[in-house]
Structure formats: C-alpha cells, structure tokens
N, C-alpha and C positions, 0 to 999 in steps of 0.2 A: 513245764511238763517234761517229765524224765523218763529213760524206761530202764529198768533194772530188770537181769538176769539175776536169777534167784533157782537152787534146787527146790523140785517139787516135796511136797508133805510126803513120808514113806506112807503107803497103802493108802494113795491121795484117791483112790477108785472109791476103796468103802468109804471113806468119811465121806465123798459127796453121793454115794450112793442111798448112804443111811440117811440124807435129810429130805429124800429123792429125789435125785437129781441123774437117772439114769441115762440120757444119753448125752452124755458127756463125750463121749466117741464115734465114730462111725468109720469109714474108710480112715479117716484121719483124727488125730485129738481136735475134738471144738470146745471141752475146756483146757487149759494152756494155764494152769501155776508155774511155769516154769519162767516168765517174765511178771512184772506188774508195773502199773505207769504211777508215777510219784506226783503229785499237785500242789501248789502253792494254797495256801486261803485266798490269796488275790485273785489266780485263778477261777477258783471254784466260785466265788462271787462274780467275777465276771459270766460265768457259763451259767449261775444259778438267775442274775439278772436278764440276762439275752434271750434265756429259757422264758421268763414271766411276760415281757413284754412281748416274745415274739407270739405267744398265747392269745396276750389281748389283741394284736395284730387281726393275729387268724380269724376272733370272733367278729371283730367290725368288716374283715373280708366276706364273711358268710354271709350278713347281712347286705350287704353289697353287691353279691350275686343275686339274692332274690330280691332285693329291691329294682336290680333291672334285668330279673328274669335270664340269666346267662346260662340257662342250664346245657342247653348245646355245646357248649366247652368244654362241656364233662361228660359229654355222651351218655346224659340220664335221660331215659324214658320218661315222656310226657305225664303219663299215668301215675309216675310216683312221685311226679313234681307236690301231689298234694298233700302227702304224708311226710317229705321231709320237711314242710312249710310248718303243719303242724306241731310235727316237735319241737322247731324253733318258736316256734311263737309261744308253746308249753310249757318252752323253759326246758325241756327232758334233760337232764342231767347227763354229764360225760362222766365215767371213772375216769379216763386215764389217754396217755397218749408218747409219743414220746421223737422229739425233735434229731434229728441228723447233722451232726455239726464237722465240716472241717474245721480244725484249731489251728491257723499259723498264727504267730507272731502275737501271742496272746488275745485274737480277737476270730469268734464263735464264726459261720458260716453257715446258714442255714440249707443243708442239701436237700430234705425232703422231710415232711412229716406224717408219721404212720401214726394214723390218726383212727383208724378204725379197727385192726386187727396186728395192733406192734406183737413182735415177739420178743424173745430173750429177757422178758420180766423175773421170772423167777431166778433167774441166774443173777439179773442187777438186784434183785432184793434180797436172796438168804444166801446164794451159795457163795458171791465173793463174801458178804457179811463175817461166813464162817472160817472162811478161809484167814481174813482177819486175826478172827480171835485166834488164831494155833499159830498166824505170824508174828502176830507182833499186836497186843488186845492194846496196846497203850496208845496206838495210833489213829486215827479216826478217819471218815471217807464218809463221800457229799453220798449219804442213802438213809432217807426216811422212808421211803419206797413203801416197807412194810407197816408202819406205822397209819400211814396218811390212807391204805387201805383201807383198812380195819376200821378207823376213824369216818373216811367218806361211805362204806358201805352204811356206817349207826348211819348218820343223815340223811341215808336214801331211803331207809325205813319209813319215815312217814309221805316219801316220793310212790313209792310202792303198792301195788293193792297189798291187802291183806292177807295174802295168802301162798305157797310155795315158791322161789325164785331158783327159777331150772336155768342150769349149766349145761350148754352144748357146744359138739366140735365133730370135725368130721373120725373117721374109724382111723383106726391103723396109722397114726399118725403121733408120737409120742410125746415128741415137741407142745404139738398142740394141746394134748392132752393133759400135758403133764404143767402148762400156763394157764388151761381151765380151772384145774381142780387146785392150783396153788389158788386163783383166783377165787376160787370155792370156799376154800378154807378160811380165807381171810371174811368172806361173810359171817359163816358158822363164827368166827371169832367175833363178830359185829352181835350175833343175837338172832341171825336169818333163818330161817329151815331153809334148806336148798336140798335139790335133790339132780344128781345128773341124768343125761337122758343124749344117745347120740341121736345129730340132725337129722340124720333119716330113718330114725323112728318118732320124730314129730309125723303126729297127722293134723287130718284135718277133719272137721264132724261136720258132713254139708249142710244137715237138716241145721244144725246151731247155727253154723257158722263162725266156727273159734275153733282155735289148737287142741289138740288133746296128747296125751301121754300115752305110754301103750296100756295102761290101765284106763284108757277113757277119761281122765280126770285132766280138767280145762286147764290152761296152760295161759296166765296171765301175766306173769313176771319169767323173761328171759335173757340171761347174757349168753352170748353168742358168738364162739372166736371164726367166725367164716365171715369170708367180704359182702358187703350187701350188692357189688357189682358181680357176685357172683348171685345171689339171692332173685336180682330182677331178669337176669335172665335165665330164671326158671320158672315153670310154668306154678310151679309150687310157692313163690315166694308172691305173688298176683296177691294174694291169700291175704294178706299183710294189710291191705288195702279194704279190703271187705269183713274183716275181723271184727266180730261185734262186740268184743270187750276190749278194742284197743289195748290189746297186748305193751306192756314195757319193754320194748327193745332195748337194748345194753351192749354194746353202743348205740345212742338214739340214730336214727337216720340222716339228721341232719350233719352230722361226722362224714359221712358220702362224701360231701365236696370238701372236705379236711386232706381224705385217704386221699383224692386224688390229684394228681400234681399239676391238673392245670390249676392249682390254688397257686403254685407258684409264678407266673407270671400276672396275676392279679392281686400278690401282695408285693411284687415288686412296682405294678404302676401304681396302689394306693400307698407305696412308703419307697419311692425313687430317693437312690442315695443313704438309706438306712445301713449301717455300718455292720448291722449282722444279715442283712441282703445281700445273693447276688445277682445281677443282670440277668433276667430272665424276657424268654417271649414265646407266645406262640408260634407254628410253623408259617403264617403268613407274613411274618416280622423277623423269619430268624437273621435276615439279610443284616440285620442290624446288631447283630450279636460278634461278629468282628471272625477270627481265624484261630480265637482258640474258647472252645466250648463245649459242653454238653449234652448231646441229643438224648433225650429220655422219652419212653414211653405214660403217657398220662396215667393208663395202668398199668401195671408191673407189681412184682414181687421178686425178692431176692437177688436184686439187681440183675433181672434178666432183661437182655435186649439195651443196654444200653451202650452206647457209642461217643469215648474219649476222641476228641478231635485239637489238635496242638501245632499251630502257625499251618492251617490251612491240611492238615494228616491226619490218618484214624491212628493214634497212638497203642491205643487197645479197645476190643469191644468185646460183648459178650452174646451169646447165643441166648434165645428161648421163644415163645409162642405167643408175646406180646407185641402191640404198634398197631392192631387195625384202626385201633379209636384215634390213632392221631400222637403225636409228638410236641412236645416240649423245648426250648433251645435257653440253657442253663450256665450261667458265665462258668470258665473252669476256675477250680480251685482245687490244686491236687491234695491230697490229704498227708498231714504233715508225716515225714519218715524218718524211720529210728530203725539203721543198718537192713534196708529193703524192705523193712516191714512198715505197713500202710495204714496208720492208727484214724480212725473213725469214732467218732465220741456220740452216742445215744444218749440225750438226757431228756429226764421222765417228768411230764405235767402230770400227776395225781389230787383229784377233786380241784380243780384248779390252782394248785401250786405245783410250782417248783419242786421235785422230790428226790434228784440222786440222777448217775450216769451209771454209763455199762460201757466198755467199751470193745469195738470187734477188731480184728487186725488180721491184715492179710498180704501176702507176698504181689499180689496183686493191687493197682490204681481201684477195680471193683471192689465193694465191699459184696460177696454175694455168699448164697447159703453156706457153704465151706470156709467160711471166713470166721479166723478165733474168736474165742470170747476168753478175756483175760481179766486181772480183776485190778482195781487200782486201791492208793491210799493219801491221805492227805500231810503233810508235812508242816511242823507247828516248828 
C-alpha cells in the first residue's frame, strides 16, 4: 500500500459534477484527486478475503444473539425484538454493507461495520471509477460496486412484492440524497419502477393500516438510508410492527445488530484470536482490555464520541451527542500513516460478496465526517 501525490484533473469540479457528484466540497475539499493509494493484487486479495469471511463471521454472530436473546446489549426495544427475528428467519435480503479496516503490515483490522446505513458509496463506485479512466484507464482497482448492484437489485425482484420500490432519506441532506438516488438508479438499471418519496412524507393510513405515499397509494417495497435506531425511537416507526402488508424494508431489520457495535465484542468471543479481529469487550470487561484502547459508543455516526486511549492517556478524542446506550472497549490499532495522514480502508459486501474499497483519510487518528475521500488503483 503506497500513496502518491498526483496533480489534480484541470476543471476536476465539472467532471465529477457532470456524473453528480456535487458535494465534493464543503468548508474543505472531501473529494481529494490530489493523492491516490497504489495496491498490490496480493493485497487486494488479502482485503477481498478478510472482507467475505468477516461477512460469514457477522451472519453466525446474528444468529447467536437471538439464539440467546442478547438484545439488551444493543439497547433494542422489546417490541421490535419480534420483527427483526422475522426477517431473519425470512431470509429478507441485505444489498449492501461495508467493513472498516485498519491495514498495517499487510493484515485488514476490522474497526466497525456499517451495516445498516454506510455511506460514501457512490464516491467508491462511479466517481474514483472515472477518475480512473482520465488517469490512467490501463490500470485497474478492486470495485465492482456498480456491477454487483445492478445485478443484486435483478435477484430481489422475485424477493419483492409486485409492485413500486420507494427510495427514502431525510431533507436537506445531499450526501444522503445523492447515495439514495445513485442507489435508485442502479434499480431502474435492474428493471424496478422506483419512485422517491422523503421520510417525512411517508404516512400512515390508520383505518388500513399500512404506509402510504402522498398520493395515498400503499407503500410496500422500501429502501431506506435513515438508521432504524433512529426509526424505533419514534413514535412513527411503532407502525412497522402493525403494518398489514409487511412492508420490504431495505435494509431488513435484522441489520440493526450488524450497524451496531456491540456486534463487536461478540464477534470477537465467537472467533478469539482471529487474525482480522481485534480485542474487544463490553464496559463490564473493559478491565481486561490493557492501557491501550478504544472506547466507542455502541451508537454513533461519524465517528462521534469516540476516545483514543495510548499506555494508560486519551491521546485524542472527539466531540458529539452519543454514549447514553453504553460503550464498547476496542484493542487500538492506529491506522496506518502516509506523511500525517491517517488512511482508513472501507470495503464493500454487495448481495453478499466482496465488491471493492473506498478509502477516507484524515490529518487526524478519527476518521470522522470531514475526513477525505481519495480514490485508489491497483498495480499489475
């Protein structure tokens, strides 16, 4: 793993604007042509392996919480214990997901897996893609991203009712917006009608009892980029539960204990010693986690709230409105660095494969919202 400094594409704004990809910028550049990180094949097999089994890992974990009922660990309400039981036991299909890796020494690091509402998808599937072709088209880079889309949407077709699958995400929000409707697109590519619709112009039709659209027309198939730990606690999301046409949620429910991180100290007691594992515990056990560690919040986003701790010190920590559900204690592994910058590897499980990396980089140990997104390539 290499990182080169490289001149940006002249008028690098339009060309990623034209596939849109508009914010690219904000206070500061978050996309960044101006470096890209270089890969071995040996690598990328390595990260493409680590990727699939740590997948298969996660699914025998899920089944392992509800086989002994552990939903307290993840501060899920009782109530909806019985709907993420049924999408697992339905089978409900996941698109997509995507793994957190520190990379020293050629060996992957599982930091956390955003499992229910990742972002920076569209950036790992078209816009390094393009940026590619105007660098250097002879070179190649681990991303089927787009493909394995396209392809997992045909499949969920006969998953599916019959009938419209609506796209929603909250307002004012471009990021998300603009990861909905790439996700959109890549249906419409599959053969779907889709239609979008923002989350709070979903209703509800009491006398039915099912979703409806602002045209009243029943709302059966949904993908959905909002967290479902934000969903149960609203009074609106109860709704889910008493829906008479059991709605397709996308992501299924049972993704809930995927997104959240106390999956990680119950993938490290059902696979102690696994070599893309690190030491992990809950806060009753962190005693045992030693003097250099990671305290994280169960839930979080953006890496808020969490706290680098290094031979017994808080080396760095960050601010936000996360931690009442409880903490995490996460062996450290700093992520590997190239002249202060802090490279972070994202790689994507799509319809259950292995499908391509992203990666963020930041002047900071956090990788959090303000952290780049750079594009990488593969070396033959």
């Amino acid at each position: 793993m290499r990182r080169h400094i490289i001149l940006p594409r002249s008028n690098w704004q339009e060309k990623v604007e034209s596939i849109g990809f508009k914010f690219h910028s904000s206070d500061a550049t978050y996309w960044d042509e101006s470096v890209y990180y270089e890969f071995t094949m040996d690598e990328i097999e390595t990260i493409e392996k680590a990727t699939s089994e740590l997948w298969d890992m996660c699914l025998i974990a899920v089944q392992y919480v509800i086989d002994h009922n552990l939903y307290n660990l993840f501060h899920i309400p009782e109530w909806f214990v019985p709907h993420i039981e049924s999408t697992w036991n339905n089978d409900a299909p996941s698109i997509y997901g995507r793994f957190d890796f520190s990379f020293n020494n050629g060996v992957p690091k599982l930091l956390e897996f955003n499992a229910d509402t990742p972002t920076s998808l569209f950036e790992s599937s078209v816009v390094q893609w393009y940026w590619l072709q105007d660098f250097d088209k002879s070179k190649d880079q681990f991303n089927s991203i787009h493909e394995k889309l396209v392809e997992y949407w045909k499949h969920l077709k006969d998953y599916l009712y019959n009938d419209t699958l609506y796209f929603t995400t909250i307002k004012d929000t471009l990021e998300d917006f603009t990861t909905t409707e790439y996700l959109r697109d890549c249906a419409i590519q599959a053969g779907l009608n889709t239609k979008y619709i923002y989350i709070d112009e979903i209703g509800w039709d009491n006398e039915s009892n099912v979703f409806v659209d602002l045209e009243n027309k029943t709302i059966r198939n949904i993908f959905k980029l909002y967290p479902y730990e934000w969903l149960v606690n609203e009074e609106f999301g109860k709704n889910i539960t008493i829906d008479r046409n059991n709605t397709h949620w996308i992501e299924p429910s049972w993704k809930m204990l995927l997104s959240n991180k106390a999956i990680l100290p119950i993938l490290w007691q059902l696979n102690k010693g696994h070599k893309n594992l690190l030491e992990c515990y809950f806060e009753k056990d962190k005693n045992r986690i030693g003097f250099n560690y990671v305290k994280k919040p169960i839930l979080s986003r953006e890496g808020a709230n969490i706290q680098i701790v290094k031979h017994g010190n808080i080396i760095q920590e960050s601010a936000g409105e996360y931690g009442d559900e409880g903490f995490i204690y996460q062996e450290l592994s700093i992520l590997p660095e190239f002249s202060n910058n802090y490279a972070l590897i994202g790689s994507w499980i799509v319809g259950q494969e292995p499908a391509g990396i992203g990666i963020r980089e930041s002047k900071d140990l956090i990788t959090g919202n303000l952290s780049r997104f750079v594009p990488h390539l593969i070396y033959r």
